[in-house]
N, C-alpha and C positions, 0 to 999 in steps of 0.2 A: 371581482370581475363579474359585471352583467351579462348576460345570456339574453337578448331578445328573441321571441320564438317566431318559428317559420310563418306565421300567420300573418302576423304584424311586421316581419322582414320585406314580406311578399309585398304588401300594403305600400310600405316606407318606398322599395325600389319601384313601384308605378308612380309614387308622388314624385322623386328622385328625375325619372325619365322626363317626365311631363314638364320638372322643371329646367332640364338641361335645353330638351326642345324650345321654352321661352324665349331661354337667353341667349339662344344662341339663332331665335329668328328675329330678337331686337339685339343683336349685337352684329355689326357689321364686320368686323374684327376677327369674332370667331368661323364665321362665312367666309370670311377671304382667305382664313388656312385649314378651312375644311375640319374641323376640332368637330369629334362625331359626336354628337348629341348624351351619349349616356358616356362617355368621360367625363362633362361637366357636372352633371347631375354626380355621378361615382366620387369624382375626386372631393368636392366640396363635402360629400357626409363622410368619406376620407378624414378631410383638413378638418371636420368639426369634432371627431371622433381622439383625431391625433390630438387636437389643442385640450380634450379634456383632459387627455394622458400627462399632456405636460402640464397641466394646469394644477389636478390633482393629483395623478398616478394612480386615477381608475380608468380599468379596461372594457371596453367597451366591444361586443360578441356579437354577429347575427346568425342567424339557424337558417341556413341555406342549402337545404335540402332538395328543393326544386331547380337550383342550376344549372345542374349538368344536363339536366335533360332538355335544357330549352337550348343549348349548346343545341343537342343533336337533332334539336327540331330544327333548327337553323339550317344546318349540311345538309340533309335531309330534304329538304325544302329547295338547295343550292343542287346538288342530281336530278329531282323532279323536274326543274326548268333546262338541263341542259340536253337538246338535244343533239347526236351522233353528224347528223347531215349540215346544221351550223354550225357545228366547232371545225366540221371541212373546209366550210367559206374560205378559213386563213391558206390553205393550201402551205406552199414552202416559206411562206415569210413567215407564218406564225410557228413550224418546226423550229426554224433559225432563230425564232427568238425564245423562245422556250428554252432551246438550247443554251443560248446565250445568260437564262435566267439562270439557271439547273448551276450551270458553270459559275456562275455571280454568288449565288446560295452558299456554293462549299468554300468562296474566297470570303465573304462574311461571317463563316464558322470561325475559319482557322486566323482569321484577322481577328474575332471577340473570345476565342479560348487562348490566343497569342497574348493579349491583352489583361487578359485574367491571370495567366502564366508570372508573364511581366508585373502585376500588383502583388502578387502572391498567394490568389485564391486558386480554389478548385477549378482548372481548366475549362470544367462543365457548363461552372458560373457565365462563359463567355457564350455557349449558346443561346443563352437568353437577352445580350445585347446582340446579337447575328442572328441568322434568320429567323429565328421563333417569333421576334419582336419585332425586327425589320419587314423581310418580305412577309413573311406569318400573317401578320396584323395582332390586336387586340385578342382576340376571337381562339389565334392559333397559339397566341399567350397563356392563356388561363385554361387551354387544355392540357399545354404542355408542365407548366407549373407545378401542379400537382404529382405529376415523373417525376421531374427531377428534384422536387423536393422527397418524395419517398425513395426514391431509389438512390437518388446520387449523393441526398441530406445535401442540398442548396436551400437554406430554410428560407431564404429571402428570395426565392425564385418569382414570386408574382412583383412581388415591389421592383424588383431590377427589370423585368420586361414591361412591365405600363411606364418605366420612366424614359427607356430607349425607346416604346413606341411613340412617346406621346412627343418628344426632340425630335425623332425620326421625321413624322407626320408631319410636322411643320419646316423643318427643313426641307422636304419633297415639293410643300408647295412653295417655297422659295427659289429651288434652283432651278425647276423646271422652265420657266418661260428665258430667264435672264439665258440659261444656256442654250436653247432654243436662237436666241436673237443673234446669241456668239457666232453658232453653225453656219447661222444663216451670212452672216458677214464674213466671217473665214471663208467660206467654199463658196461666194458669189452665188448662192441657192437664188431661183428664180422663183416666190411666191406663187400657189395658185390662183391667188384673188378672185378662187370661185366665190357667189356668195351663198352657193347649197349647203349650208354646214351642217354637220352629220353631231350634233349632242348627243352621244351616247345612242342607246338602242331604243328605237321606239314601239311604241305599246304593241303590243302580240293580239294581231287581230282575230283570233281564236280563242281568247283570254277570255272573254264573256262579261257580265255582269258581277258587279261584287250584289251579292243577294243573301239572304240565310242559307239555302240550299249549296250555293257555290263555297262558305264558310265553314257549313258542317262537312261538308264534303274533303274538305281541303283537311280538314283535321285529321279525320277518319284514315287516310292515306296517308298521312306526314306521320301519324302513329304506327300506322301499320309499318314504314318502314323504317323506324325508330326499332319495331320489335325485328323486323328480320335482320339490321345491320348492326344490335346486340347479338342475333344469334352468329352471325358470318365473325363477328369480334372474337365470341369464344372458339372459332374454329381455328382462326390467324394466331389467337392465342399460343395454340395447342402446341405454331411449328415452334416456337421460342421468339416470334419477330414480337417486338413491341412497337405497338402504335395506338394513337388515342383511338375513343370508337367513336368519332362522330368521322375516321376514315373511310369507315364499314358500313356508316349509314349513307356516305356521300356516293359509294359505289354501289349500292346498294338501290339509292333513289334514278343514277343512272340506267340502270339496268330494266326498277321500273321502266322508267320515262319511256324508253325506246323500244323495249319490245312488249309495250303496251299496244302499239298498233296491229301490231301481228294478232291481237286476241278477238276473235271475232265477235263476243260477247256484244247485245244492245246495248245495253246498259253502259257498259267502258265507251264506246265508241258516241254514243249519243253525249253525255254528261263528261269525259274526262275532260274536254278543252274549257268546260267551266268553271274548274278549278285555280284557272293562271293566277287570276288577282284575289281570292282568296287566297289561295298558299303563300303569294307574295306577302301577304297583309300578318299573316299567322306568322311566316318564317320571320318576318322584321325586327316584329315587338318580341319574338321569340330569345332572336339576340339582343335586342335592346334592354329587356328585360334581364340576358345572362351579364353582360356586360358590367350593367349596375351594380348587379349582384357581385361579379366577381370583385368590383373599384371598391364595394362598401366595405368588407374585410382587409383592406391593405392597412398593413399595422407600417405607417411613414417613416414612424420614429426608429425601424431597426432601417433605414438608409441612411444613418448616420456611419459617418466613416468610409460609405463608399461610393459619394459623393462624384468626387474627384476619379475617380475611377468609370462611371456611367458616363462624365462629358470628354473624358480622354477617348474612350473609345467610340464613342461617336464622333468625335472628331475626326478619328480614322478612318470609318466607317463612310460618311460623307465624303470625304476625300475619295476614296477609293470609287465610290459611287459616278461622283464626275467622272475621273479618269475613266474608268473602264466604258462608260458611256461615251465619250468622247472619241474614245482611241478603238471601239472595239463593237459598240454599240451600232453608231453611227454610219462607220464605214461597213459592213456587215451588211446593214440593212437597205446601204442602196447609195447611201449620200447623197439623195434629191430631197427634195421637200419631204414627201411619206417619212424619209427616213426622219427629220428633223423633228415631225411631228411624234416620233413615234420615241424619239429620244428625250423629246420633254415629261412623256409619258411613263419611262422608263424609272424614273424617280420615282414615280406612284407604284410601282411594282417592286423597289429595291429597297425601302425608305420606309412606303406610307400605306394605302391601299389602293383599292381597285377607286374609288373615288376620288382619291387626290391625283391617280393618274388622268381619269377623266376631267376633272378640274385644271389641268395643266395643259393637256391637247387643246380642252376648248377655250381658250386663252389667246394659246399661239393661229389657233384657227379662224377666230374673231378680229383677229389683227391682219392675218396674212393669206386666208381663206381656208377653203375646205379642204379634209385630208381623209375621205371616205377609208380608203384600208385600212390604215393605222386604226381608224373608229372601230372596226371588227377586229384586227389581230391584236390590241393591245387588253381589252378588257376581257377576250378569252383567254389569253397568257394568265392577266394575274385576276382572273375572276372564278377560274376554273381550274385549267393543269396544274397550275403552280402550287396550289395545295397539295395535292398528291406528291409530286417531285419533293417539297419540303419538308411532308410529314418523311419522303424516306429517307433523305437525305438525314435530318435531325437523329431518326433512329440509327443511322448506319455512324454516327459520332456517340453516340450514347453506348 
């Protein structure tokens, strides 16, 4: 077995990134289903890793040592941007749908540990096809991975969640617009054929320059609360709850964020808003970089034999995803347009991530016009709370 060392792993996963990002801005293909840039880059030194295994039956190791913390620069960096007074905007629809996620979360458990039950594995095995890997994403995979591998001995716990996220993902961008068009012809929905369309959230006119100062700057703080939501980790530790720490950093960087204003210091008040696209730029490559990292260690060849077992229960999985969207989702949320928009969206929260949701609304919006709330309540559900809800959710099954 080879051991490559963290130096040259580090190296490998920036080439790794750089090349996913190629292929997937000359591949049209993988643009149309939203396939996140460091899965490509990940899975292929993956597959070249596995084909030595098979080839000769030598193993092939990287020294990834700096992971986990680029994990928590990520979170981290995800609290820093969230402030208290726009996560209000949603008012009662984005409760309702929160709600509605929280509730979808625990029927994705008990559908992927049902699933695991029915093969014959550890029950546990099935929260890694449910929400860890579904609504999760990628990100909430390879933190949770490492749990249930030491705790519960799920030794194939990363390879089983990138193979349900990566069917998920693509699936999300498939049923979203075609069930979108269902709604809209079952319930006679009247289009708003605005042509204001609301892509996602636009730039943060407080955000500043990206410059050296706004970079070091952004670091400086994305460290600093890397160290306080390590320390708040070992406090949560202490009551017996178990949860990953980049929970501690996400609540953490909240906490920053918002009662930063209250501090009357020059200094915070003149330079924090310069920070925005720095920390964006830092947080990015932070996960992009963890991602790689975690895709390059996936040993493929122990997914042998449970195969058949990852595409059954996504097949459930999906299934259940429509319906409850359909029947539970849609009427819930209004049964007008917003709601239509917000249910093609829904799959990017249940399925994919906050990006295939967005990918789906603006679709159905480009067709049939603009759906400004749905634009604000869907990407703070699965961009923001839903993490929290999931990290507790997972724990309170574990």
């Amino acid at each position: 077995m080879t051991i490559i060392d963290d130096f040259l792993s580090f190296n490998i996963a920036i080439l790794l990134l750089m090349m996913g990002k190629l292929l997937t801005h000359n591949s049209k293909m993988l643009r149309k289903y939203s396939i996140p840039e460091p899965v490509i880059g990940g899975l292929l030194c993956s597959a070249v890793v596995a084909a030595i295994y098979f080839i000769s039956g030598h193993q092939i190791s990287f020294d990834l040592d700096v992971r986990d913390f680029l994990l928590l620069l990520f979170f981290a960096g995800i609290g820093l941007k969230a402030e208290v007074r726009t996560l209000l905007l949603g008012g009662k629809p984005l409760l309702v749908l929160l709600g509605l996620a929280a509730a979808f979360i625990v029927t994705q458990n008990l559908a992927g540990m049902g699933m695991a039950t029915l093969f014959g594995l550890d029950p546990h095995a099935g929260l890694m096809v449910g929400s860890v890997s579904l609504t999760g994403g990628l990100g909430t995979t390879m933190a949770w991975a490492p749990i249930l591998q030491r705790d519960m001995g799920i030794s194939n716990a990363a390879e089983l969640g990138v193979a349900s996220n990566t069917v998920g993902l693509i699936a999300a961008c498939v049923i979203g617009g075609p069930m979108a068009t269902y709604l809209m012809r079952r319930n006679a929905i009247t289009p708003s054929n605005t042509s204001d369309l609301t892509i996602g959230a636009g730039p943060d006119p407080q955000a500043g320059e990206l410059d050296y100062f706004s970079v070091l700057w952004a670091i400086f703080v994305l460290n600093a609360t890397v160290l306080l939501g390590t320390m708040l980790d070992a406090l949560i530790s202490k009551t017996g709850l178990t949860l990953p720490t980049f929970v501690s950093c996400l609540i953490v960087g909240i906490l920053i964020r918002n009662l930063t204003p209250f501090v009357s210091g020059k200094v915070v008040r003149r330079y924090w808003p310069a920070t925005g696209r720095g920390m964006s730029l830092v947080s990015d490559i932070s996960l992009g970089l963890f991602l790689i990292m975690a895709l390059m260690n996936l040993q493929l060849w122990e997914l042998n034999g449970i195969f058949v077992f990852i595409i059954s229960t996504l097949v459930v999985q999906i299934v259940l995803c429509l319906a409850y969207t359909i029947c539970i989702v849609f009427p819930l949320m209004g049964r007008d347009y917003e709601a239509t928009v917000i249910s093609a969206g829904f799959g990017g929260i249940a399925l994919g991530s906050t990006a295939t949701a967005i990918a789906n609304m603006t679709a159905v919006t480009q067709q049939y016009g603009a759906a400004h709330r749905a634009f604000i309540i869907v990407p703070l559900v699965c961009g923001f709370f839903i993490d929290l809800v999931n990290a507790l959710v997972i724990a309170a099954f574990m």
